[in-house]
C-alpha positions, 0 to 999 in steps of 0.5 A, spaced: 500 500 500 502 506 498 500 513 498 498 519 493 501 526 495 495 530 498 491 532 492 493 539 490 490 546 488 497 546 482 495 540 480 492 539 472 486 533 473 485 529 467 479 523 467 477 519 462 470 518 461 467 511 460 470 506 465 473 511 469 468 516 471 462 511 470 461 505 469 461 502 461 454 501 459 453 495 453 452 501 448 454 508 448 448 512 448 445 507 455 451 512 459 447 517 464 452 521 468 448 523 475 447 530 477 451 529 483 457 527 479 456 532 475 456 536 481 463 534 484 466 535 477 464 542 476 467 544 483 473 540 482 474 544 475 473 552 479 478 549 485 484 548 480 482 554 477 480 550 471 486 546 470 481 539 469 479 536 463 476 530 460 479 526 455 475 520 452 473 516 445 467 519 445 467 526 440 465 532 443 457 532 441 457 526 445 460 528 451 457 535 452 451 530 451 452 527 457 455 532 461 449 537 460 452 541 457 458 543 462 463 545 456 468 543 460 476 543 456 475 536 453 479 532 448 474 527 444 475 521 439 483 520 443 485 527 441 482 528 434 479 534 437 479 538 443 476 544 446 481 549 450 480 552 456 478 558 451 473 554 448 476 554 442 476 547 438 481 544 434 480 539 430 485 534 427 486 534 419 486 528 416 482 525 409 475 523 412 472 523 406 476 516 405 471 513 411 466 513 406 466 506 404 469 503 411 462 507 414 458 503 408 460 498 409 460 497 416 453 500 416 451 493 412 455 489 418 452 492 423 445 490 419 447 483 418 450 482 426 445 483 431 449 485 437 454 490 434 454 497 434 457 502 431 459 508 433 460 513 428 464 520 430 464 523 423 472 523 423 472 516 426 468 509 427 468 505 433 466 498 432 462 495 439 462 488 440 459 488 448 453 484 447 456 480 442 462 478 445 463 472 440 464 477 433 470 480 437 475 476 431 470 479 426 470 486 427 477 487 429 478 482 422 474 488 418 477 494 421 484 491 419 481 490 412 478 497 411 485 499 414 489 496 408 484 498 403 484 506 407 492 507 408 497 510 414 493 516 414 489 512 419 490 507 425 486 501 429 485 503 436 483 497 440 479 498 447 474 494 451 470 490 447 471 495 441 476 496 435 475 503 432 479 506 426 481 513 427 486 519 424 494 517 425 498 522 429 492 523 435 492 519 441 490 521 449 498 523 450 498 528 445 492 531 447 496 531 454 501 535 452 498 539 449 494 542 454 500 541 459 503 547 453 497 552 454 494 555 460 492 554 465 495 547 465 501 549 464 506 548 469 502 544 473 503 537 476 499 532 471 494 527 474 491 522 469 486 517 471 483 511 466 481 505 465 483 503 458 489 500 453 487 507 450 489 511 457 496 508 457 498 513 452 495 518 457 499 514 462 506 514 459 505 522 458 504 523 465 510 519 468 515 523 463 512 528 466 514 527 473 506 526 474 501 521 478 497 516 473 492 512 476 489 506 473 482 503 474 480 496 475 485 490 473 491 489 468 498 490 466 499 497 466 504 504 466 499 508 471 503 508 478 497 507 482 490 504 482 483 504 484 479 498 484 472 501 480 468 507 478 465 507 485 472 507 488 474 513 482 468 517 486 469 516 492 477 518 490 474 525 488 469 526 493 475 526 499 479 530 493 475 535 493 474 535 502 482 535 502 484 540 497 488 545 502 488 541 507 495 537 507 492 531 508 493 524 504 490 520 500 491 511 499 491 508 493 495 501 492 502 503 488 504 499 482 511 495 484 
């Protein structure tokens, strides 16, 4: 057992969404946020002066969607597009007009194979298999084929019972430093919490810098820490927001 540092005002807070601050629901659009959540979110991003942002697969329609609107700084589709503390969004140049035919052609899959589902962002396509577990070697077989037929401008993305295609040169690392270079991240001690094959990005860029990654849930992993669960996140976050100030530590089990 180890201890995190008390949590601190200086620090820059970033969460991934599914799997991290809820838990992962058979389809995308069956997620619900609490108010309660939402709440402790929003008082979390006025404490650290604004230095808080999500960073997650989904795009960021999706994720005001969910969190109401909030607009907080968000990185969406794993750093594909991202919304600064400013508000300004940027998103990243790629050829989308090339996912034309794996769109189609995934749109027929989805049709044939009850239990996938697809998850389309506009500038990338997600593949779920969660309640069809047993199509797992199917979907990521057709996203490697359309991958060849597309080209290096685009890349296969594993996760938790998905396989996406999305724009090379993009990750939730990338978008880490990239809000580390502005203000008011910048110059803060990073914090990464995730739960996924897609946060290990995040994860790595957080230990180079000197910061606190937190893994949730079980598996290999670069994070330094752990929590168990989406509950034990919450909990996390409920004594983040009484500590603040307070000098007082914080337990999380440390990786050997």
């Amino acid at each position: 057992m180890g201890r995190l540092p008390a949590p601190r005002v200086d620090w820059a807070y970033f969460f991934d969404i599914d799997g991290t601050l809820v838990d992962i629901a058979p389809t995308p659009g069956e997620v619900r946020l609490e108010e309660e959540l939402l709440d402790l979110i929003r008082r979390l991003h006025v404490a650290t002066g604004g230095a808080l942002a999500l960073i997650s697969g989904r795009s960021i329609a999706d994720i005001d969607s969910i969190f109401h609107g909030a607009r907080l700084p968000v990185a969406g589709q794993h750093g594909v597009e991202r919304r600064d503390s400013e508000q300004r969004i940027s998103r990243h140049e790629s050829p989308f007009e090339k996912l034309a035919a794996p769109r189609a052609r995934l749109i027929e899959a989805v049709a044939r194979y009850p239990g996938l589902v697809l998850e389309d962002k506009e500038l990338s396509l997600a593949l779920h298999y969660r309640r069809a577990p047993a199509l797992a070697s199917f979907a990521h077989r057709l996203m490697r084929t359309m991958l060849a037929e597309i080209g290096p401008d685009y890349t296969i993305q594993p996760g938790k019972r998905i396989v996406e295609l999305k724009p090379s040169g993009k990750d939730k690392g990338q978008a880490v430093t990239e809000f580390m270079a502005e203000m008011p991240f910048k110059g803060r001690t990073p914090v990464f919490i995730g739960d996924d094959a897609t946060d290990e990005y995040g994860f790595a860029v957080v230990n180079s810098l000197g910061g606190h990654s937190i893994k949730v849930g079980g598996g290999r992993s670069a994070a330094r820490w752990r929590l168990p669960n989406v509950e034990a996140v919450r909990s996390w976050l409920e004594r983040c927001e009484e500590q603040l100030g307070q000098g007082a530590q914080v337990v999380l089990v440390k990786e050997s």
